[in-house]
TIVO-2410 file (N, C-alpha, C; in nm, 3 decimals):
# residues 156
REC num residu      c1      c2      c3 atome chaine
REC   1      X   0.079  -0.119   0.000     N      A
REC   1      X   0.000   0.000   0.000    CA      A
REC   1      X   0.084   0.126   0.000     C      A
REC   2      X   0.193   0.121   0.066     N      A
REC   2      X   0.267   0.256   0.071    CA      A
REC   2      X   0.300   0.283  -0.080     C      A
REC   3      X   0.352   0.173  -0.157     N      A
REC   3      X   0.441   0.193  -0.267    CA      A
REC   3      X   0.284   0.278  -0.362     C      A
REC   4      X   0.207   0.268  -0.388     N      A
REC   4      X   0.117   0.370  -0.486    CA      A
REC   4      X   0.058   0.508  -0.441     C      A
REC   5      X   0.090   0.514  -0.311     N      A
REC   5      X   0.101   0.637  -0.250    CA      A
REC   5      X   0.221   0.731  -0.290     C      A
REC   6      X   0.331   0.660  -0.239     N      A
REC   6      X   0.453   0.738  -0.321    CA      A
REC   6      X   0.450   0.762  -0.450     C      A
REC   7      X   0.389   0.699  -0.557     N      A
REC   7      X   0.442   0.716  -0.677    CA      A
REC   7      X   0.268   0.807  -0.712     C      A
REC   8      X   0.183   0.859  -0.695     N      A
REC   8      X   0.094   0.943  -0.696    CA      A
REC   8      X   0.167   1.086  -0.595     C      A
REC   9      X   0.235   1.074  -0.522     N      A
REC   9      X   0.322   1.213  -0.490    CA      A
REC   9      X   0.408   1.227  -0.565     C      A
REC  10      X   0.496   1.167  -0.640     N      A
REC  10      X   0.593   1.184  -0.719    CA      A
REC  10      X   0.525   1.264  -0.846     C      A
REC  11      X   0.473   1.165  -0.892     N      A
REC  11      X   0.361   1.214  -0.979    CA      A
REC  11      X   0.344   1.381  -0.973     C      A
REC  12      X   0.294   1.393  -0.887     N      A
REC  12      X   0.199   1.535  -0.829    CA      A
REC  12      X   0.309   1.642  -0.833     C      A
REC  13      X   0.393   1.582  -0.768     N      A
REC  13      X   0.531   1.721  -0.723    CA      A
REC  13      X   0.614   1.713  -0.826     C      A
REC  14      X   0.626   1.657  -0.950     N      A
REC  14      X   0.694   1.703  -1.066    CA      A
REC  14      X   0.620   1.770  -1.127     C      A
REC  15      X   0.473   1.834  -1.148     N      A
REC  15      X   0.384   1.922  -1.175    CA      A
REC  15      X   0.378   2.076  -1.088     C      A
REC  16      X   0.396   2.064  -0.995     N      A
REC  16      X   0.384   2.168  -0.873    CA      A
REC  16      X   0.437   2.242  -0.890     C      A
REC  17      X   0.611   2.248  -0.955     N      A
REC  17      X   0.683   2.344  -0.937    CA      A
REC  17      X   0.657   2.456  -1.071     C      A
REC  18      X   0.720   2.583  -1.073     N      A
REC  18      X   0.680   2.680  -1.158    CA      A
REC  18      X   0.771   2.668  -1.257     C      A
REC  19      X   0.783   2.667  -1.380     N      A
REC  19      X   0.826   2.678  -1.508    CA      A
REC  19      X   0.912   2.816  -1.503     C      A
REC  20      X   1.024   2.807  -1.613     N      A
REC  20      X   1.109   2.929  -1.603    CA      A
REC  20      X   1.060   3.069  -1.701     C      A
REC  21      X   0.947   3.026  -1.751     N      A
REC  21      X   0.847   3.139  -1.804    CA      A
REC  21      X   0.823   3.223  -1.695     C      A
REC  22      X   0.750   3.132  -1.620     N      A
REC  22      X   0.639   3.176  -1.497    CA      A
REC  22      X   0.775   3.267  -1.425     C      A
REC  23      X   0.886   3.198  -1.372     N      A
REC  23      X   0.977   3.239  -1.323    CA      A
REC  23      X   0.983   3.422  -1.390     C      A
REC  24      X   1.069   3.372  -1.461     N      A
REC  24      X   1.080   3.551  -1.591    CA      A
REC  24      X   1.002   3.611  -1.571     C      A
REC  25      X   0.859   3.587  -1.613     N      A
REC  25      X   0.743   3.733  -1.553    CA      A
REC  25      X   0.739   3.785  -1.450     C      A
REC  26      X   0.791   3.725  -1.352     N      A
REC  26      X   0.753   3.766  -1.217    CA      A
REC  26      X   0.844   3.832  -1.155     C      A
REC  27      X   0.989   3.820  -1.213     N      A
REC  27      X   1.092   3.850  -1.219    CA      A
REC  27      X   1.098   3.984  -1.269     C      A
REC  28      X   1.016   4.041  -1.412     N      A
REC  28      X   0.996   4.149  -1.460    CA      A
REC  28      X   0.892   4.220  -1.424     C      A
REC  29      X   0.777   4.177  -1.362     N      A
REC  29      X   0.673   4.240  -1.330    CA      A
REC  29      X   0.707   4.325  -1.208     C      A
REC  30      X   0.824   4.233  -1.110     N      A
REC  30      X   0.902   4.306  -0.951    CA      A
REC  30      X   1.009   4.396  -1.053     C      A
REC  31      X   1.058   4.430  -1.165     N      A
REC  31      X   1.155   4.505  -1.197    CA      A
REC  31      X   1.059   4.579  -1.224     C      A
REC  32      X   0.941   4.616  -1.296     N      A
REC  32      X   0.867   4.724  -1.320    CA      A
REC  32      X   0.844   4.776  -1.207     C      A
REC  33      X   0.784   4.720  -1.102     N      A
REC  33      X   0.727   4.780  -1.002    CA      A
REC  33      X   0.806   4.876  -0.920     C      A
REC  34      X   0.973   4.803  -0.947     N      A
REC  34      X   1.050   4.859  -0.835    CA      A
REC  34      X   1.109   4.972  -0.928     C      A
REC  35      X   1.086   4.971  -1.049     N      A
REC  35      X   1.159   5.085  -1.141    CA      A
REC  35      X   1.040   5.171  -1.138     C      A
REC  36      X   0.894   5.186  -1.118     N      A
REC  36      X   0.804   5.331  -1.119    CA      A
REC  36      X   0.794   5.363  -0.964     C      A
REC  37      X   0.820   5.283  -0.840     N      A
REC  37      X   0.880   5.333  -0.686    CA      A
REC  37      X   1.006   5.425  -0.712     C      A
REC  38      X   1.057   5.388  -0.771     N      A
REC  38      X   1.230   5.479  -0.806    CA      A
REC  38      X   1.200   5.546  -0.874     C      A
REC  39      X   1.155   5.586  -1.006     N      A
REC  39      X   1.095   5.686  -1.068    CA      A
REC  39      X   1.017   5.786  -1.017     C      A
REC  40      X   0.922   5.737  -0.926     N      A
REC  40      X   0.791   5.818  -0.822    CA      A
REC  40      X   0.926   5.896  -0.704     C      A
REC  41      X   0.995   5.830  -0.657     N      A
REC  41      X   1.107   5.884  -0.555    CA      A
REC  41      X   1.169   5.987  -0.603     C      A
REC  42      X   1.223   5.963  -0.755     N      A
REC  42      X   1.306   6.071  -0.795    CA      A
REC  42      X   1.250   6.203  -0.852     C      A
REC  43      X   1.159   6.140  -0.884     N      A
REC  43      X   1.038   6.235  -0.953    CA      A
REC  43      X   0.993   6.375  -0.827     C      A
REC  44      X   0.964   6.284  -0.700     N      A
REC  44      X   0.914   6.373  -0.593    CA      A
REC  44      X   1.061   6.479  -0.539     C      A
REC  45      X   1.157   6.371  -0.526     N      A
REC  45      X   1.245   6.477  -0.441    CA      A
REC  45      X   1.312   6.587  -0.541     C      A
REC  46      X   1.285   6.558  -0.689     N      A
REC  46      X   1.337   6.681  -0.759    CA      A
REC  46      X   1.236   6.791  -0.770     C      A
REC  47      X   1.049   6.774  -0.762     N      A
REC  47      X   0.978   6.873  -0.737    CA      A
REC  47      X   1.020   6.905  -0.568     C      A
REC  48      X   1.061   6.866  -0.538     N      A
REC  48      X   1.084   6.932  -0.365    CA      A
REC  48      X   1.191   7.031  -0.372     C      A
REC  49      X   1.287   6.959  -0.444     N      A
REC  49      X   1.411   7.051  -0.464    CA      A
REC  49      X   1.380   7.148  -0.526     C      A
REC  50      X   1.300   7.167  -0.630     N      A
REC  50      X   1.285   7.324  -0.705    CA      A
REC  50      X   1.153   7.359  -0.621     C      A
REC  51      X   1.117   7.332  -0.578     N      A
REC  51      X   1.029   7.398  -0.463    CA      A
REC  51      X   1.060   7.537  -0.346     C      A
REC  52      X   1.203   7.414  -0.313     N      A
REC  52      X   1.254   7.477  -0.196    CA      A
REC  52      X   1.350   7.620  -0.249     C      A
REC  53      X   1.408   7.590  -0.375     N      A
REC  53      X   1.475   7.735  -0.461    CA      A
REC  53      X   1.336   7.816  -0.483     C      A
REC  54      X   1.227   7.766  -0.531     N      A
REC  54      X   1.207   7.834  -0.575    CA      A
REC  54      X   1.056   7.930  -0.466     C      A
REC  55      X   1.094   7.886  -0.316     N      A
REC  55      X   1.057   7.977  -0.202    CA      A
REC  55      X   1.144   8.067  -0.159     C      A
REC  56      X   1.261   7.972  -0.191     N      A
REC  56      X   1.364   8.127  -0.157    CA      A
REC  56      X   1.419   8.240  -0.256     C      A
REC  57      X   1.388   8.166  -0.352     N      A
REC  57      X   1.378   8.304  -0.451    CA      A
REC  57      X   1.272   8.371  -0.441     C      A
REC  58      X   1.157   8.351  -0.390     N      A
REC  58      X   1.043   8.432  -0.321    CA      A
REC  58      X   1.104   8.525  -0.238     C      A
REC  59      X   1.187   8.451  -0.151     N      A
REC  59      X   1.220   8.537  -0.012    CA      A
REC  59      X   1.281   8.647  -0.089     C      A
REC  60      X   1.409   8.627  -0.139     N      A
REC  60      X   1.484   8.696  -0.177    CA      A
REC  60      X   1.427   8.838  -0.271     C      A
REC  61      X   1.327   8.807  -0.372     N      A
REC  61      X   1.218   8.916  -0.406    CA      A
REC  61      X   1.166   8.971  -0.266     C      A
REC  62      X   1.088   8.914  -0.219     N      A
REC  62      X   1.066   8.986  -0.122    CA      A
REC  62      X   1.146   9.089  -0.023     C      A
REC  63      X   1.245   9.032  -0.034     N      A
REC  63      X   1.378   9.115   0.025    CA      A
REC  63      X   1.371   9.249  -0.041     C      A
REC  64      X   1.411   9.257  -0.130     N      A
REC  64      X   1.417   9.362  -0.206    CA      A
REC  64      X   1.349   9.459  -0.248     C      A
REC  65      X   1.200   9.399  -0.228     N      A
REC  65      X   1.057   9.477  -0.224    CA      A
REC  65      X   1.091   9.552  -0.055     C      A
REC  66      X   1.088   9.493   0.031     N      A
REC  66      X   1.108   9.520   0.174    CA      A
REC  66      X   1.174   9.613   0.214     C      A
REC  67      X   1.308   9.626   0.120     N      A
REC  67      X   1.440   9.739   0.129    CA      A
REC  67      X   1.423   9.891   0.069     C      A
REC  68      X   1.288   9.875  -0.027     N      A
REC  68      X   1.252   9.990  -0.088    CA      A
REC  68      X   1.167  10.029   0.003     C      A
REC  69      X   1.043   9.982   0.076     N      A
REC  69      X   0.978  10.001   0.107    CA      A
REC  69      X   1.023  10.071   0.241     C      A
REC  70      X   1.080  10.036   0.305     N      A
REC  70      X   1.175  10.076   0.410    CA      A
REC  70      X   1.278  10.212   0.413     C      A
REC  71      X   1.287  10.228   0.272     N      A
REC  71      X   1.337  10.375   0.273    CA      A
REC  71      X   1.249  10.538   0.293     C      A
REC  72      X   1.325  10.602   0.337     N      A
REC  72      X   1.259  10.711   0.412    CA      A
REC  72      X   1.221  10.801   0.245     C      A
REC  73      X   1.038  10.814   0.288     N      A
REC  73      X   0.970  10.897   0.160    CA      A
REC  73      X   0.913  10.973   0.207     C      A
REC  74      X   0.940  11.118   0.278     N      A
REC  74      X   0.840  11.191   0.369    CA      A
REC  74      X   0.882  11.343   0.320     C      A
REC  75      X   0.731  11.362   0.263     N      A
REC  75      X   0.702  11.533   0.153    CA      A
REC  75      X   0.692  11.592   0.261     C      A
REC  76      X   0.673  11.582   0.396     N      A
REC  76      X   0.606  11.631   0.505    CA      A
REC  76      X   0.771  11.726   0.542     C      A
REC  77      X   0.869  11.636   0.534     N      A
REC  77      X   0.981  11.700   0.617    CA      A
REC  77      X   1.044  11.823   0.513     C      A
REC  78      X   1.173  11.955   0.587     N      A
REC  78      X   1.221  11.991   0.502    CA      A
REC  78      X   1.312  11.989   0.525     C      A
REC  79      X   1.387  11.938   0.451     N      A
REC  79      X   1.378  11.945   0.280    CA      A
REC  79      X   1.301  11.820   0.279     C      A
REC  80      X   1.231  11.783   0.173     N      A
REC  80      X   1.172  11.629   0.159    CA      A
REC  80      X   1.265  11.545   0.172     C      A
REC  81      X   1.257  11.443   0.244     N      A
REC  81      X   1.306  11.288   0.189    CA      A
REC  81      X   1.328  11.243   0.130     C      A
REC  82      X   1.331  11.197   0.042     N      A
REC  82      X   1.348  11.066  -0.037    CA      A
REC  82      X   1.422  11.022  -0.043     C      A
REC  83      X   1.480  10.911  -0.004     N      A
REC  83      X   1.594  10.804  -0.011    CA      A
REC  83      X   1.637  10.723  -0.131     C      A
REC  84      X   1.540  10.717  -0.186     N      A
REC  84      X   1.522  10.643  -0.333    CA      A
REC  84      X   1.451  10.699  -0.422     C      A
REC  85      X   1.486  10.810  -0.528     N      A
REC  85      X   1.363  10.904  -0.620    CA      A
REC  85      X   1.366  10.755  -0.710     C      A
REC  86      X   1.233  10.803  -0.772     N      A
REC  86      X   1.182  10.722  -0.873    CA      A
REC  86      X   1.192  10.859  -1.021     C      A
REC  87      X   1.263  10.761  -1.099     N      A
REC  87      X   1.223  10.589  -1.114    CA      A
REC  87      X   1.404  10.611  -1.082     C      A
REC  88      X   1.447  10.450  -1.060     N      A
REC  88      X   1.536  10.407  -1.008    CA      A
REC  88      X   1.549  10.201  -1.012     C      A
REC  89      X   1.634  10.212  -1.065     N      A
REC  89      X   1.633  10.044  -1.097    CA      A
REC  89      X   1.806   9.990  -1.063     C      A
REC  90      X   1.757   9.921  -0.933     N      A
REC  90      X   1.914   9.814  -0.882    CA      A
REC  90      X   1.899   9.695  -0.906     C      A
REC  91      X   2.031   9.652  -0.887     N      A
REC  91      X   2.015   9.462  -0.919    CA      A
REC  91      X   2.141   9.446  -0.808     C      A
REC  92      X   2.101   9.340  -0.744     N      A
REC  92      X   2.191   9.266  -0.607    CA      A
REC  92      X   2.191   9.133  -0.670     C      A
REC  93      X   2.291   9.056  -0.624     N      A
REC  93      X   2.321   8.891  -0.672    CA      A
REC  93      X   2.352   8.889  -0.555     C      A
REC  94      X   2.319   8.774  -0.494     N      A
REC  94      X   2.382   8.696  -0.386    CA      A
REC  94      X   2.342   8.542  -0.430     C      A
REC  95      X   2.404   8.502  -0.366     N      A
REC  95      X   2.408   8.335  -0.331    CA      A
REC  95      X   2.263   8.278  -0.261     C      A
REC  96      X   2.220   8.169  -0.360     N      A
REC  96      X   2.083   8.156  -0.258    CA      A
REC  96      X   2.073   8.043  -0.163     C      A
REC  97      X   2.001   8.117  -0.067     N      A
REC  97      X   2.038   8.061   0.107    CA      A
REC  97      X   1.943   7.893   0.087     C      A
REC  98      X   2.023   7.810   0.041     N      A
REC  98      X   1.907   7.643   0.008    CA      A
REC  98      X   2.012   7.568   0.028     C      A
REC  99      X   2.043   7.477   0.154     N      A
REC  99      X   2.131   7.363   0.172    CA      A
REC  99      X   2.150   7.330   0.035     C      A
REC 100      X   2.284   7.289  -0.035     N      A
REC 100      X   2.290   7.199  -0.178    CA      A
REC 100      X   2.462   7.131  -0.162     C      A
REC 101      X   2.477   7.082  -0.238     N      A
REC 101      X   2.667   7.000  -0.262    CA      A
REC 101      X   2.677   7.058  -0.386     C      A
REC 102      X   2.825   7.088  -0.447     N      A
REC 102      X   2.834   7.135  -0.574    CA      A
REC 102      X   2.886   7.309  -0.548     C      A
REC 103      X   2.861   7.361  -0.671     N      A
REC 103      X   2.840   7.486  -0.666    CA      A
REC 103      X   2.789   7.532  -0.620     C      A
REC 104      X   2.782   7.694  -0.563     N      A
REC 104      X   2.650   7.742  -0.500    CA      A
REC 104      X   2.559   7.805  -0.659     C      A
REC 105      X   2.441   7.829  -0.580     N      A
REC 105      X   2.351   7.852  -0.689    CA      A
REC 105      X   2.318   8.015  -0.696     C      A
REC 106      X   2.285   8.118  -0.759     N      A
REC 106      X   2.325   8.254  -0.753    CA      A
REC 106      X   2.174   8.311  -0.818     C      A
REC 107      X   2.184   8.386  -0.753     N      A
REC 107      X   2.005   8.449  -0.824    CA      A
REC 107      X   2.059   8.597  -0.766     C      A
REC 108      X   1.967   8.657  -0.884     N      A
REC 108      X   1.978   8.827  -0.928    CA      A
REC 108      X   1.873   8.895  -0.906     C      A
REC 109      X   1.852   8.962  -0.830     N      A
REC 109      X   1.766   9.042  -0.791    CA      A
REC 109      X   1.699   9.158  -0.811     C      A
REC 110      X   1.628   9.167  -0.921     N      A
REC 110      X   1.654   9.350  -1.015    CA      A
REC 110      X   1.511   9.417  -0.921     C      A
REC 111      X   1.583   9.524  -0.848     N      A
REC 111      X   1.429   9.610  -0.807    CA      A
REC 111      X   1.410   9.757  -0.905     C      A
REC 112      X   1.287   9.722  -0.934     N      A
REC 112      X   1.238   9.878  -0.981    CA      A
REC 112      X   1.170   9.987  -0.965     C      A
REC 113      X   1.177  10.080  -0.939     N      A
REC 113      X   1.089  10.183  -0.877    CA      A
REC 113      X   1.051  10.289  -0.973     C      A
REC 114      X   0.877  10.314  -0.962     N      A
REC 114      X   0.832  10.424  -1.132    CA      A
REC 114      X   0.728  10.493  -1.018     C      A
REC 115      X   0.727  10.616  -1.076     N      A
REC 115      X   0.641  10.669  -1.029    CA      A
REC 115      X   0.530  10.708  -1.098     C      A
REC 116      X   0.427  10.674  -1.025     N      A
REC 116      X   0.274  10.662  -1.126    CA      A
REC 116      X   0.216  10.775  -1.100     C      A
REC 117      X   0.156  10.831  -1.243     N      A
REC 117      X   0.124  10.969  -1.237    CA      A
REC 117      X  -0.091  10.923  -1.235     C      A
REC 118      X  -0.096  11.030  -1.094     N      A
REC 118      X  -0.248  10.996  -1.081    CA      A
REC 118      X  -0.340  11.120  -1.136     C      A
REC 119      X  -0.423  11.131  -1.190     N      A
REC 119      X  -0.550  11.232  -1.222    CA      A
REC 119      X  -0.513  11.347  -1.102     C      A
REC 120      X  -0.496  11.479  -1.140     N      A
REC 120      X  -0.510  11.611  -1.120    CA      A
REC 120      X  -0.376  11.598  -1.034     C      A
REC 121      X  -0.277  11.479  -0.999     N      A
REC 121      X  -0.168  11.508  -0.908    CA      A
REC 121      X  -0.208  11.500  -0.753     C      A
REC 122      X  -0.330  11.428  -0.757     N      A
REC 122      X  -0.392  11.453  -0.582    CA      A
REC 122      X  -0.316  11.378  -0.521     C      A
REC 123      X  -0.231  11.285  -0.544     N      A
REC 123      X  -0.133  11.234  -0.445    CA      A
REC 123      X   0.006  11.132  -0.505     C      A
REC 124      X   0.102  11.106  -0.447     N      A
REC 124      X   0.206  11.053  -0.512    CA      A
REC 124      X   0.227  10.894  -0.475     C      A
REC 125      X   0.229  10.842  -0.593     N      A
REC 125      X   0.223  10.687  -0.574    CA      A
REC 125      X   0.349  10.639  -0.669     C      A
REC 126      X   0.407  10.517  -0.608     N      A
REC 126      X   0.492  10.538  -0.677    CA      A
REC 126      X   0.495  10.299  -0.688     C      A
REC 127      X   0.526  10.285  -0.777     N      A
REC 127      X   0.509  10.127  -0.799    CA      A
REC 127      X   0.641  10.081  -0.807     C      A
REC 128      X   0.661   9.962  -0.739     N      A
REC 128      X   0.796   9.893  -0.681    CA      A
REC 128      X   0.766   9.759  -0.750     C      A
REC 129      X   0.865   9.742  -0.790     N      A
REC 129      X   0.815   9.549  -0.858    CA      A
REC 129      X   0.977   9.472  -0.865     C      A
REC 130      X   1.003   9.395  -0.742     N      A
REC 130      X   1.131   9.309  -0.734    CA      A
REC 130      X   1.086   9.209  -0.843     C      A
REC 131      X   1.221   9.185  -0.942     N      A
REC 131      X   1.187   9.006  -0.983    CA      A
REC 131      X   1.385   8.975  -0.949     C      A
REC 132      X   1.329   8.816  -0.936     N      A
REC 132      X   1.430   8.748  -0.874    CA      A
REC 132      X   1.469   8.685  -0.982     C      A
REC 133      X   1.567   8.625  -1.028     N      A
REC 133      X   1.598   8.562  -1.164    CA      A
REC 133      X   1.676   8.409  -1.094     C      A
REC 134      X   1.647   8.319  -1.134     N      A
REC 134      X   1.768   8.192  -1.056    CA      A
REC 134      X   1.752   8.091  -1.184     C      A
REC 135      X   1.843   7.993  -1.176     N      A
REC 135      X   1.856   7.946  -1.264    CA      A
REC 135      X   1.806   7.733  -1.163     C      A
REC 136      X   1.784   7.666  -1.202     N      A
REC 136      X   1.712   7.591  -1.152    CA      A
REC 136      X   1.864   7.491  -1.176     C      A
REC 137      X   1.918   7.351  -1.120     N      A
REC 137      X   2.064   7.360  -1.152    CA      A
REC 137      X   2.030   7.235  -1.202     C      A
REC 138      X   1.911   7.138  -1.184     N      A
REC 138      X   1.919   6.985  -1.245    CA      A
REC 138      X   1.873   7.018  -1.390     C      A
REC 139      X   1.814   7.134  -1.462     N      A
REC 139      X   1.765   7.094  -1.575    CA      A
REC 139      X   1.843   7.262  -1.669     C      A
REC 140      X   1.919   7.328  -1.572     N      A
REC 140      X   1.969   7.452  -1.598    CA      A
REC 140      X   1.808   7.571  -1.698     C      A
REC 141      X   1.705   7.544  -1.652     N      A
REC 141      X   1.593   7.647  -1.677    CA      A
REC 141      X   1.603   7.740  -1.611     C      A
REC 142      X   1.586   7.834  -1.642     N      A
REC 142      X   1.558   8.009  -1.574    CA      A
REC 142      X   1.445   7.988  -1.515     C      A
REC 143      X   1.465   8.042  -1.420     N      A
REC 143      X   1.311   8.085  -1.360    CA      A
REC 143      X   1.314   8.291  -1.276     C      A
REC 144      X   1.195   8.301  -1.339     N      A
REC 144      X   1.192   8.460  -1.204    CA      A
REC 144      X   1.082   8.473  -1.116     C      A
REC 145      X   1.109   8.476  -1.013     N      A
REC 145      X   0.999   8.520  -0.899    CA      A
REC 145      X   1.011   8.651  -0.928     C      A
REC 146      X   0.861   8.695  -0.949     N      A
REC 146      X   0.802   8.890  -0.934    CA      A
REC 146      X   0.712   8.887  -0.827     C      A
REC 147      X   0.738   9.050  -0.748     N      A
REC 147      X   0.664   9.087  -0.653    CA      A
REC 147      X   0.647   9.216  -0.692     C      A
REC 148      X   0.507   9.262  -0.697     N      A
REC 148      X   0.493   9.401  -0.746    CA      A
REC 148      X   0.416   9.457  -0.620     C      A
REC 149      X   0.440   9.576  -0.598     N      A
REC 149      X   0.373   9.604  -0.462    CA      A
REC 149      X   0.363   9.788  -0.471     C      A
REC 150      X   0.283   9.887  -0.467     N      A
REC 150      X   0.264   9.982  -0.461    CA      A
REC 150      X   0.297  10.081  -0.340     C      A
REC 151      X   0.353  10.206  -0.331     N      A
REC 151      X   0.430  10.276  -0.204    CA      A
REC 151      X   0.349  10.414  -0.187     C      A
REC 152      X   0.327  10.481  -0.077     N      A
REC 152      X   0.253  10.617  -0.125    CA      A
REC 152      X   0.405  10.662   0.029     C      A
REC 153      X   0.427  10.798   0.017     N      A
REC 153      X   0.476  10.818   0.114    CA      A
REC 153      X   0.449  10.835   0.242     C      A
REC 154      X   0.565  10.804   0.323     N      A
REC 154      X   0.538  10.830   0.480    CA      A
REC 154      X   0.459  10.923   0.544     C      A
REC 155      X   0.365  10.877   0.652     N      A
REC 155      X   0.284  11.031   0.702    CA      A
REC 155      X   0.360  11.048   0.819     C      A
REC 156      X   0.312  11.179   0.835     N      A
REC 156      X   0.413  11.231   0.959    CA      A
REC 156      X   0.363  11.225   1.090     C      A
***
């Protein structure tokens, strides 16, 4: 009785095992999977990375909007003020402040200042607009952050 028992398992378990087809697909189906996880990874941390430049090239506009705005504009005093007549256009470069390895990365800062002429002269306004210029370093694209922001002078 034992002996047709064994040879019905023998039987059975030379069927059971998987073929080197079956093998191969499965083999490639785990290489796809693990190649769009690595793709999705690299994909995310390079939108993070131009993310993070491209908040601090915010800042850095903003900076520069901030520095105009901050200068003394007062018709009230005499002689008048003004620290900055319009129109008037600077550009600052510095180094931008984003942990990286490599080179540092450099963005340009152009501020401009116009003065906007209003109906009958009833008051003086004058329009400020920082743009930030940086260059993005994995795909070398330009990019500019603009901040436009309007100034009337200081009251006394």
């Amino acid at each position: 009785m034992r002996i047709p028992i064994a040879q019905s398992f023998l039987r059975r378990s030379r069927f059971a095992a998987h073929t080197l087809v079956e093998t191969l697909l499965a083999v490639i189906i785990f290489a796809l999977v693990v190649a769009g996880i690595l793709a999705g990874y690299v994909q995310a941390n390079r939108f993070a990375e131009w993310s993070s430049m491209s908040l601090a090239a915010q800042s850095y506009a903003l900076q520069g909007l901030e520095q105009v705005r901050a200068a003394k504009w007062d018709l009230s005093a005499n002689p008048v003020a003004d620290d900055i007549p319009a129109p008037t256009n600077y550009t600052q470069i510095d180094v931008m402040d984003v942990p990286q390895t490599g080179q540092p990365i450099y963005v340009t800062n152009k501020v401009s200042l116009t003065q906007i002429t209003l109906p009958l002269n009833s008051a003086q306004l004058r329009m400020v607009r920082s743009d930030c210029i940086w260059t993005f370093r994995l795909t070398g694209q330009i990019f500019t952050n603009t901040v436009i922001s309007y100034r009337a002078p200081d009251k006394a």
